[in-house]
N, C-alpha and C positions, 0 to 999 in steps of 0.2 A: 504494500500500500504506500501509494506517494502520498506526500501530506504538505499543504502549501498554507502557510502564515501569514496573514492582511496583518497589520497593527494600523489602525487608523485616528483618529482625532476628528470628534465632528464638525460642522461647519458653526462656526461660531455663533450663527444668528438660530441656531437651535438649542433649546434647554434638552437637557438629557431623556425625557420622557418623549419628546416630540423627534431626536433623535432614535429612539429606541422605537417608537412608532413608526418611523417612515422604512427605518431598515426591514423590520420586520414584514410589514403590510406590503412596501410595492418592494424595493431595492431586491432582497431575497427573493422572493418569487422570481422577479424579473431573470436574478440570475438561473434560477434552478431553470428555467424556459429556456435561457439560451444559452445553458453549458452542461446540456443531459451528462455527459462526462464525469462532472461533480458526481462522486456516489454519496458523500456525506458533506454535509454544510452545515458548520458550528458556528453561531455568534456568542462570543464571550464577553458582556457588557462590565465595565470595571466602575465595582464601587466605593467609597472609602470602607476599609475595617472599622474601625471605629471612631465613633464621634468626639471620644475624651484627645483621641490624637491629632489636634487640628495641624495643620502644615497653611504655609503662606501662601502654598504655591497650586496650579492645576497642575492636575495630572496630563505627563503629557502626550497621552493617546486615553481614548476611551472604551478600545473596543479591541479584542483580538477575534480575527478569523478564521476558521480552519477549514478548508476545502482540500479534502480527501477524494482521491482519484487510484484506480488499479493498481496505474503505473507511472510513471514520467513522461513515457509517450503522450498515455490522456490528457495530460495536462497540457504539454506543449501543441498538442492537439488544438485546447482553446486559442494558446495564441494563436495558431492559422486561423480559425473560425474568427477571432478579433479583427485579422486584417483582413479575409477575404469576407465578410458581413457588414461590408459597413456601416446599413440601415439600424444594424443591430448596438453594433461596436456607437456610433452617434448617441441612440438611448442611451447604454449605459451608460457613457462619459457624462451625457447631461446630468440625470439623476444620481453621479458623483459629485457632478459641481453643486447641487444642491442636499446634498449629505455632507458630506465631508469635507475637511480643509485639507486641497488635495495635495499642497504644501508639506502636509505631514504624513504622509500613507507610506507606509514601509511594507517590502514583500519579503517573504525566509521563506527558505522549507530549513530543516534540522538533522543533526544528530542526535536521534533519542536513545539516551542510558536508562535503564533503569537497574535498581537495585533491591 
């Protein structure tokens, strides 16, 4: 199983519920339609531990992603469907520009240990 990591940070003119609303409701779907390939799609919403430990600062991304795919091929798979789709590839960009500060969106896949 290949397994590919979004870290993103939402678009600032979004409070975190309405973030967590838009991803959920169109953004996801949108994606599961145009990238059957994804066999699992995890949204990880970050919240603070606890209230007693305030920090000065935001955190800074809000959200990890996880799209699990077979293999490496499937995935790089999306990217050709990206650039040969354009109609497609357009939507999603947009409904990024209005999720996310695309400023901040980082991609990984990993080495996972465990122990």
């Amino acid at each position: 199983m290949f397994r590919l990591f979004v870290v993103t940070k939402r678009n600032p003119n979004l409070t975190m519920d309405e973030f967590i609303d838009h991803y959920e409701n169109i953004h996801a779907p949108m994606n599961k339609r145009f990238y059957p390939q994804m066999k699992r799609y995890v949204r990880n919403y970050l919240m603070p531990v606890d209230a007693d430990m305030p920090t000065d600062n935001e955190a800074p991304f809000d959200c990890i992603t996880e799209a699990y795919f077979d293999n490496e091929a499937d995935f790089r798979s999306v990217m050709v469907t990206m650039e040969t789709n354009t109609e497609n590839t357009a939507e999603h960009y947009a409904d990024e520009e209005n999720l996310f500060d695309r400023s901040k969106v980082w991609w990984f896949t990993s080495k996972t240990c465990e122990s």
